[in-house]
TIRO-762823 format. One record per residue (C-alpha): y, x negated, z. Coordinates in nm, 3 decimals, padded with zeros to 5 digits, always signed. Each point is the difference from the previous one (the first is absolute). Layout:
BEGIN
<site <Y, X, Z>>
...
REM end
This chain:
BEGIN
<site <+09.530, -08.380, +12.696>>
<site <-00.313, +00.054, -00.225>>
<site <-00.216, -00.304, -00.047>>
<site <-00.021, +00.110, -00.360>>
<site <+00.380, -00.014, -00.090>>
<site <+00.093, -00.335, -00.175>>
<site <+00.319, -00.217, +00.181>>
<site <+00.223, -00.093, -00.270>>
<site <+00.313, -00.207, +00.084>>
<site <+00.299, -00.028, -00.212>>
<site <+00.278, -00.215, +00.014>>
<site <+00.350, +00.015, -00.096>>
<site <-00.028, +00.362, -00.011>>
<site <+00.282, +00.180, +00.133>>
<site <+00.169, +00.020, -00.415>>
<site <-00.122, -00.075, -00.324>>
<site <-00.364, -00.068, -00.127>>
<site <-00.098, -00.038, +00.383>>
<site <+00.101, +00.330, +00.068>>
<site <-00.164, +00.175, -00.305>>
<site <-00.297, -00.222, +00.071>>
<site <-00.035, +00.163, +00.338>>
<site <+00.023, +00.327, -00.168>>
<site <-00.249, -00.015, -00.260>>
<site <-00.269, -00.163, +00.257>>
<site <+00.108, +00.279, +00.241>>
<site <-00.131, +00.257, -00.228>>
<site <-00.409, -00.150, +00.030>>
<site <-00.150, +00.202, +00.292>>
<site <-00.200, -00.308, +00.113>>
<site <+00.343, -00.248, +00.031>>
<site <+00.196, -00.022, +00.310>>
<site <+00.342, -00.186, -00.130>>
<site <+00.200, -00.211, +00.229>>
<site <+00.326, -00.046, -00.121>>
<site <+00.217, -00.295, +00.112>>
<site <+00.336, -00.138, -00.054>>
<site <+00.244, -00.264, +00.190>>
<site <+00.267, +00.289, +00.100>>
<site <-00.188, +00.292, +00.181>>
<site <+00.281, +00.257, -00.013>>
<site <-00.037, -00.032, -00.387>>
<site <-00.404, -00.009, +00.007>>
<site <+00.003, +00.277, +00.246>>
<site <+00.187, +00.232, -00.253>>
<site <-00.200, -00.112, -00.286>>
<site <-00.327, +00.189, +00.202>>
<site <+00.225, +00.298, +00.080>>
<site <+00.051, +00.010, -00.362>>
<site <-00.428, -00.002, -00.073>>
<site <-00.018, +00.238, +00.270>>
<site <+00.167, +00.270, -00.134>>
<site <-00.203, -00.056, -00.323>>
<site <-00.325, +00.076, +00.258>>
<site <-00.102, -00.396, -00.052>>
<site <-00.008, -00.089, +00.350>>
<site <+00.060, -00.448, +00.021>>
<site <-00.001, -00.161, +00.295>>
<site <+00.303, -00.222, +00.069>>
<site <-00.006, -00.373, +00.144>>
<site <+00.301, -00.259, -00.011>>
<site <-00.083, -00.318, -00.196>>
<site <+00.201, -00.320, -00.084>>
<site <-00.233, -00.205, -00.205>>
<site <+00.284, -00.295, +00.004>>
<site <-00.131, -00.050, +00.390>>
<site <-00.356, -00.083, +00.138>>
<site <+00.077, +00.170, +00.335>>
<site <+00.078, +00.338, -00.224>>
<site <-00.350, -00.046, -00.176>>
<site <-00.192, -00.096, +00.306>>
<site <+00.180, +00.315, +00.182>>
<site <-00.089, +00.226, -00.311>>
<site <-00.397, -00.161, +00.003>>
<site <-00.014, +00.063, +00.325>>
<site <+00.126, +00.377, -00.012>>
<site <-00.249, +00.057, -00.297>>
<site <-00.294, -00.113, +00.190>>
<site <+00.094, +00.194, +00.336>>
<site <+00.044, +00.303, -00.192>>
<site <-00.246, +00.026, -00.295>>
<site <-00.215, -00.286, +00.070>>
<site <-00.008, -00.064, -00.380>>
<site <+00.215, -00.087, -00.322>>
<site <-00.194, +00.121, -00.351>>
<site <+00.301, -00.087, -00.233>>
<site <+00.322, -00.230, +00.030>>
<site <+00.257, +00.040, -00.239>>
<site <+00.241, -00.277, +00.041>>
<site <+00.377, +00.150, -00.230>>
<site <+00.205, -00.150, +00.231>>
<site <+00.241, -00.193, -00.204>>
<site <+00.342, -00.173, -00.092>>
<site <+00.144, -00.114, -00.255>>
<site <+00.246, -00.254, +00.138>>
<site <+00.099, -00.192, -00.318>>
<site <+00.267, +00.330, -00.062>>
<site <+00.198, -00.169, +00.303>>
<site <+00.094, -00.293, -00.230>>
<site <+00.085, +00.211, -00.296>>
<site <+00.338, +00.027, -00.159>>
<site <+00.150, +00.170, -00.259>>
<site <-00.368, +00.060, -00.117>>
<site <-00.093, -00.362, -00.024>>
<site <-00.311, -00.014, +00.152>>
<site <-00.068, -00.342, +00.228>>
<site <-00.174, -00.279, -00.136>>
<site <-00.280, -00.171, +00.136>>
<site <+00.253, -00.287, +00.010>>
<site <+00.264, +00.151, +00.182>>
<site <-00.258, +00.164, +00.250>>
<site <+00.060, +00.013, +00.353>>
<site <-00.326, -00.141, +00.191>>
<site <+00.114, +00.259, +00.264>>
<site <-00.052, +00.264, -00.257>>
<site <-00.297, -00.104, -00.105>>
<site <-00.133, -00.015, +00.350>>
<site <+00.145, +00.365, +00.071>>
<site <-00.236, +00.170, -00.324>>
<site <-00.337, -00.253, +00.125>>
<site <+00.024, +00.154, +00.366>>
<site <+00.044, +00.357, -00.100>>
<site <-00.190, -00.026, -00.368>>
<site <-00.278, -00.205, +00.107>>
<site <-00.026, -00.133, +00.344>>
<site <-00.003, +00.364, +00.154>>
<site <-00.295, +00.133, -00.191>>
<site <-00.168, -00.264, +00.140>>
<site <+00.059, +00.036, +00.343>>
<site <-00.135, +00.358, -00.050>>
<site <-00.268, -00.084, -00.185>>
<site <-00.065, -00.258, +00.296>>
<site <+00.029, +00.272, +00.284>>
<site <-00.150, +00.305, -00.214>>
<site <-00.285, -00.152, -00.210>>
<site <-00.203, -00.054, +00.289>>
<site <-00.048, +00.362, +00.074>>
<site <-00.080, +00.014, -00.353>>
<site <-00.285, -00.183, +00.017>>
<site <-00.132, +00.132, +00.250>>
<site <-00.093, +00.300, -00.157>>
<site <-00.088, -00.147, -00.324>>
<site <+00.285, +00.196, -00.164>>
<site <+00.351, -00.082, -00.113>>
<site <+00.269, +00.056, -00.292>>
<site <+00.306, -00.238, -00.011>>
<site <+00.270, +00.027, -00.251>>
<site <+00.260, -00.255, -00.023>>
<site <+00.291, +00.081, -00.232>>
<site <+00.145, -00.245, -00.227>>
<site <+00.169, -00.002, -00.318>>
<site <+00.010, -00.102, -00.374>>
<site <+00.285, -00.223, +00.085>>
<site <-00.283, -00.196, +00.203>>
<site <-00.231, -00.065, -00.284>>
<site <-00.025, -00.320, -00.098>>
<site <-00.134, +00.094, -00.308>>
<site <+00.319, +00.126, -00.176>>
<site <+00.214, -00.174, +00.297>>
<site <+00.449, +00.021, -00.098>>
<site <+00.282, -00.177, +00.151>>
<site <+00.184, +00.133, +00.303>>
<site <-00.036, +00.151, +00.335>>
<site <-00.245, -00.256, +00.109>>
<site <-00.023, +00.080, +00.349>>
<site <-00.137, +00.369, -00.081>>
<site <-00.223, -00.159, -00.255>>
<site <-00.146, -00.299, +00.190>>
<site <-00.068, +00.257, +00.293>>
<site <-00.180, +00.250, -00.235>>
<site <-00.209, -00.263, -00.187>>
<site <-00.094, -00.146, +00.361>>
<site <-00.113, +00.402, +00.102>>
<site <-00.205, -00.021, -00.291>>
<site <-00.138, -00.318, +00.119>>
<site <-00.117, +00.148, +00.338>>
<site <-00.195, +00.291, -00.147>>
<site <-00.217, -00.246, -00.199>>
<site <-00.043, -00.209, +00.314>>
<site <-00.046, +00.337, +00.224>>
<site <-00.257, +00.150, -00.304>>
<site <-00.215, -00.284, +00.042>>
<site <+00.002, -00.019, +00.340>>
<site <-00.084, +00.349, +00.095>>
<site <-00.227, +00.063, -00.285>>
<site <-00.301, +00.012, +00.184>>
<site <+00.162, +00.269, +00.249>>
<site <+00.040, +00.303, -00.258>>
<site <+00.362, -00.051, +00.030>>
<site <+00.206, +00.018, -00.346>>
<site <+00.347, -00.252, -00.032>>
<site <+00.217, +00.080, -00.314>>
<site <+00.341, -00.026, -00.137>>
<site <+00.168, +00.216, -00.155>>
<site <+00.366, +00.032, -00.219>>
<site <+00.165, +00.337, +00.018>>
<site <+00.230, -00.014, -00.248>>
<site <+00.408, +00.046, -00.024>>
<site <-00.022, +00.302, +00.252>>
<site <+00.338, +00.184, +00.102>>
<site <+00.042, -00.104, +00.359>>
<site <+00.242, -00.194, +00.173>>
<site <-00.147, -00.311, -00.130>>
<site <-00.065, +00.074, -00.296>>
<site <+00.332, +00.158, -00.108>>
<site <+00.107, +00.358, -00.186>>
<site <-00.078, -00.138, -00.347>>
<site <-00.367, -00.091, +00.054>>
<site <-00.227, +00.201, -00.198>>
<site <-00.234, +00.115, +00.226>>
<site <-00.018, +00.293, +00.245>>
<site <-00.145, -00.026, +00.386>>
<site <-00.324, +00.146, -00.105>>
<site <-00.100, -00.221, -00.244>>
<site <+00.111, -00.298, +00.171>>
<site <-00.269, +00.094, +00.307>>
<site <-00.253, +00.093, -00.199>>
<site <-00.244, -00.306, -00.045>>
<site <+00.049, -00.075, +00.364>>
<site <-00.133, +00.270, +00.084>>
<site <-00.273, -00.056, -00.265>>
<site <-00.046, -00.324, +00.133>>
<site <-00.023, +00.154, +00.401>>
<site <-00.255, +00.219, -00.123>>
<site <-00.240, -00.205, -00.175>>
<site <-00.368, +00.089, +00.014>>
<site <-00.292, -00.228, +00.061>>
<site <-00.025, -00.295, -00.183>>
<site <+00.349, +00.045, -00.157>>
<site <+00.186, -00.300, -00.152>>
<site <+00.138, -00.257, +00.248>>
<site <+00.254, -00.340, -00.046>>
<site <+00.126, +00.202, -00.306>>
<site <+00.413, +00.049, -00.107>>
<site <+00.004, +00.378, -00.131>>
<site <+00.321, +00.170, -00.148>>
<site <-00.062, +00.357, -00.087>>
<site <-00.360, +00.006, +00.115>>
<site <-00.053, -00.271, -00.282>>
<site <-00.093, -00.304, +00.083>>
<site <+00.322, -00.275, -00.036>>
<site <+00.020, -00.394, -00.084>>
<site <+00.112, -00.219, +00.274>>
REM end
């Protein structure tokens, strides 16, 4: 493994944004991807499907919802690279859906704490576990990208009704890339948010408006950020967003 080649992790990435984040950062000659997911049989195919595309990924399993899955991951990252240069943290649920019926969406009133608890472990608490176990490498080479994907429906800003465990858990991501920004900003290591829009993917639904593409597109922005590029920002669209 070159010295030279950047380590970029991604997580959540067998489908969806995760997957077409992978692909895009797969095409820079100086990134080495890792892609990660909970089921490996499905993340395994996912860098079968890169591969024939001649964008070779590297595959790891990954459940962020467990801190012996993250230490296990840190630990493989370090053995084998002996560096992280970006963390992009997609992983995510949106549990509120479970509670839905005939299109009502739940309100914060009717919310199951257990619900709640479900979008904060996946949404917030495993980004930072992996920010825990991977930002140290970071450091030590004075280098580091981390994007942490969030959403409009987690701006408090223009904050609506409804699905209050996805939003709570979003707002709270946001939260921790402030706190991680500030932090880290002595270390050359950029923290931002950022909202990819109604994207066509499992989550997202067939009658979102945007395609794959688009959706990844400031992440990888973000992952790619020269020297002295913004940090503790919310970006939709490469555009800087309200909180």
């Amino acid at each position: 493994m070159s010295s030279s080649l950047k380590i970029a992790v991604v997580t959540g990435a067998n489908r969806g944004i995760g997957l077409e984040v992978c692909r895009q950062l797969a095409r820079y000659e100086d990134i080495q991807v890792v892609l990660t997911s909970r089921d490996e049989q499905k993340g395994l195919a996912a860098c079968e499907k890169l591969e024939k595309d001649e964008l070779p990924v590297r595959y790891h399993p990954l459940d962020v919802d467990h801190a012996a899955s993250v230490a296990s991951f840190g630990e493989f990252i370090e053995k084998e690279f002996g560096r992280c240069d970006i963390l992009v943290n997609n992983a995510g649920i949106f549990p509120d859906s479970k509670n839905a019926s005939a299109g009502d969406w739940p309100s914060v009133l009717d919310a199951h704490i257990d619900t709640l608890r479900d979008a904060m472990t996946t949404n917030v608490y495993g980004p930072m576990l992996l920010c825990q176990r991977l930002v140290p490498l970071m450091i030590k080479q004075d280098y580091g990208r981390i994007v942490n994907f969030s959403s409009g429906m987690g701006q408090l800003t223009h904050m609506n009704g409804h699905c209050p465990a996805y939003r709570i858990s979003k707002t709270s991501i946001n939260a921790l890339t402030r706190i991680l920004a500030e932090e880290l900003k002595e270390y050359n290591i950029l923290v931002n948010s950022m909202c990819p829009g109604w994207v066509k993917t499992d989550m997202g639904g067939h009658g979102a408006n945007r395609e794959l593409p688009e959706g990844a597109d400031t992440a990888v922005w973000l992952a790619t950020l020269f020297e002295n590029g913004p940090s503790g920002k919310f970006f939709r669209d490469r555009k800087e967003f309200e909180w």
